[in-house]
PALO-509603 format. One line per 3 residues: number of its first residue (from 0); their letters; for each residue x, y, z of C-alpha. Coordinates in nm, 3 decimals, always signed. Layout:
N
NUM	a	X Y Z  ...
This chain:
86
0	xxx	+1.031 -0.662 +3.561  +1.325 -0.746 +3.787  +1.066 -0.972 +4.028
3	xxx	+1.026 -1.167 +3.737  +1.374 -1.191 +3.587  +1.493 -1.296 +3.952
6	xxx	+1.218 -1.545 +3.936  +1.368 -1.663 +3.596  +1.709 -1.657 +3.684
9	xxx	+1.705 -1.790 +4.001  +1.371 -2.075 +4.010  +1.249 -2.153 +3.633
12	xxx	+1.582 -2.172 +3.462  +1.758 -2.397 +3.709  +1.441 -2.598 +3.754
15	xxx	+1.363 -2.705 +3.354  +1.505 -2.957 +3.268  +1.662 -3.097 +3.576
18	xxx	+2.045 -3.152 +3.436  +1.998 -2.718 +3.284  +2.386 -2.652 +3.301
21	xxx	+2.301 -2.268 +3.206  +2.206 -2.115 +2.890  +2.420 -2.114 +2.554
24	xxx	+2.609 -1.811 +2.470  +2.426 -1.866 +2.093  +2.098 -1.772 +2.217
27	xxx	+2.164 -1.418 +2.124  +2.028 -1.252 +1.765  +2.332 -1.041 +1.703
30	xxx	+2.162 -0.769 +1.841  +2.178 -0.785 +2.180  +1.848 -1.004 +2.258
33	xxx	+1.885 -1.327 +2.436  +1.626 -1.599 +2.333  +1.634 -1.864 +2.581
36	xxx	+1.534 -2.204 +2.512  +1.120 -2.271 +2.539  +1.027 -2.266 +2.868
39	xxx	+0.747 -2.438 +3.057  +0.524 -2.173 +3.189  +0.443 -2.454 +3.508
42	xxx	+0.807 -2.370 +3.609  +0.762 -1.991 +3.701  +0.726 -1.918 +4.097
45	xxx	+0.311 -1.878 +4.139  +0.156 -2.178 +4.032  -0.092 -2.218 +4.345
48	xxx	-0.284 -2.589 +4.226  -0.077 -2.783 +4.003  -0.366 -3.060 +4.011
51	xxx	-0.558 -2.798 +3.839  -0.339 -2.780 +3.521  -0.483 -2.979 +3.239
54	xxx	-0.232 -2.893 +2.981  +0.165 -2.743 +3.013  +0.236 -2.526 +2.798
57	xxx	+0.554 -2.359 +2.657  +0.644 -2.027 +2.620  +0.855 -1.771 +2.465
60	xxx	+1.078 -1.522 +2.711  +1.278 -1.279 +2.501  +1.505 -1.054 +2.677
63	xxx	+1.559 -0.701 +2.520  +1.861 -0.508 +2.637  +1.956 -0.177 +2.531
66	xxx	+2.341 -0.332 +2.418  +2.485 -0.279 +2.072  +2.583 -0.571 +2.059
69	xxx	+2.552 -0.957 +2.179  +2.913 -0.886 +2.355  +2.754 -0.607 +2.566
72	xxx	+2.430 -0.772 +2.613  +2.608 -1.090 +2.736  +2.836 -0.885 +2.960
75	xxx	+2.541 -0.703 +3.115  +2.318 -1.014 +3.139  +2.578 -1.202 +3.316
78	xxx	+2.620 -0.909 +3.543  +2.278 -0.976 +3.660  +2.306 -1.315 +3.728
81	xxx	+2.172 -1.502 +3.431  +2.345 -1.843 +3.434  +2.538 -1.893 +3.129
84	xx	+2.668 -2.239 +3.061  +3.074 -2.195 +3.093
């Protein structure tokens, strides 16, 4: 789990779109869940062949905290690196 949410933080995020200034502060469900915009699941670390992909697809990342609140969560999250826009 933290392989792949040091992938996401650090390689997909930044890399989809191009001009990503960081994710909005309103991506959270009130409580304590951060839904990130779709992402492509071509832009995660271990794609070997992209000739081989016939069709990019999105996908849904939600990440679960154990916070009360979207306050704690965001705290926590940004503690960890995610890349809030500021």
């Amino acid at each position: 789990m933290y392989e792949f949410f040091d992938k996401l933080v650090s390689i997909a995020l930044p890399a989809c779109p191009r001009d990503f200034r960081g994710i909005s502060k309103n991506a959270f469900d009130g409580h304590g869940k951060l839904h990130p915009r779709r992402q492509r699941a071509i832009d995660l670390p271990r794609r070997s062949d992209y000739d081989k992909v016939s069709k990019i697809r999105g996908m849904d990342i939600v990440v679960v905290t154990t916070a009360q609140s979207d306050a704690e969560a965001f705290a926590f999250l940004q503690e960890m690196g995610m890349p809030f826009r500021k």
